[in-house]
N, C-alpha and C positions, 0 to 999 in steps of 0.2 A: 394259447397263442401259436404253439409250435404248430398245429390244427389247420388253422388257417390260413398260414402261409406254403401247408400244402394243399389246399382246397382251391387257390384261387390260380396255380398254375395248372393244376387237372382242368379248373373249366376253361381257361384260354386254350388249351390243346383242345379239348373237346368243340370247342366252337369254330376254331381252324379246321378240322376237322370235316364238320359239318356243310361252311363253305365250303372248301374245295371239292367233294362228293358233288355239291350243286352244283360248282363252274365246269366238272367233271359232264356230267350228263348232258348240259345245256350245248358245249360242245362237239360232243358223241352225237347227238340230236341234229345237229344243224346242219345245212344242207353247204355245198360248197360248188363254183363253178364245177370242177369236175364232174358232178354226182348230180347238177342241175338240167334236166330234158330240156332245154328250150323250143319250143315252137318253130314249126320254118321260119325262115326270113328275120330271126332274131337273134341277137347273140348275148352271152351271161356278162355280167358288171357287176361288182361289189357295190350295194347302196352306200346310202348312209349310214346304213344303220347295222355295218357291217354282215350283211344279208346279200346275197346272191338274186340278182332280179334279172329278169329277161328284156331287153330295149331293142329294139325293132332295127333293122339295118338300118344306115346311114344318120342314126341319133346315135350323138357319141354319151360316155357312159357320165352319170351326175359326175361332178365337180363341188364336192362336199367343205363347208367350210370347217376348221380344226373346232375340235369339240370340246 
């Protein structure tokens, strides 16, 4: 019994873990206004989809509804 109830907090740490290594990377990975080239005539805006996108001058940036 005694077994087991250290088995099952090794794998919740191990599975924490694991996520955050992945939210790690995805992060690291991801592009940001700063770090975004945009094309003349365009400037960077946060999507939706929390994504850096380029919109053309005089279109203002989406207007996202709460997710």
């Amino acid at each position: 019994m005694r077994k087991r109830w250290l088995t099952i907090p090794v794998l919740a740490l191990a599975a924490l873990t694991v996520l955050s290594l992945a939210n790690t990377r995805t992060m690291s990975g991801g592009q940001t206004c700063a770090t975004k080239n945009c094309p003349k005539n365009t400037h960077c805006c946060i999507g939706c989809t929390q994504s850096p996108i380029c919109v053309r001058n005089g279109v203002p940036c989406p207007e996202c509804a709460p997710q």
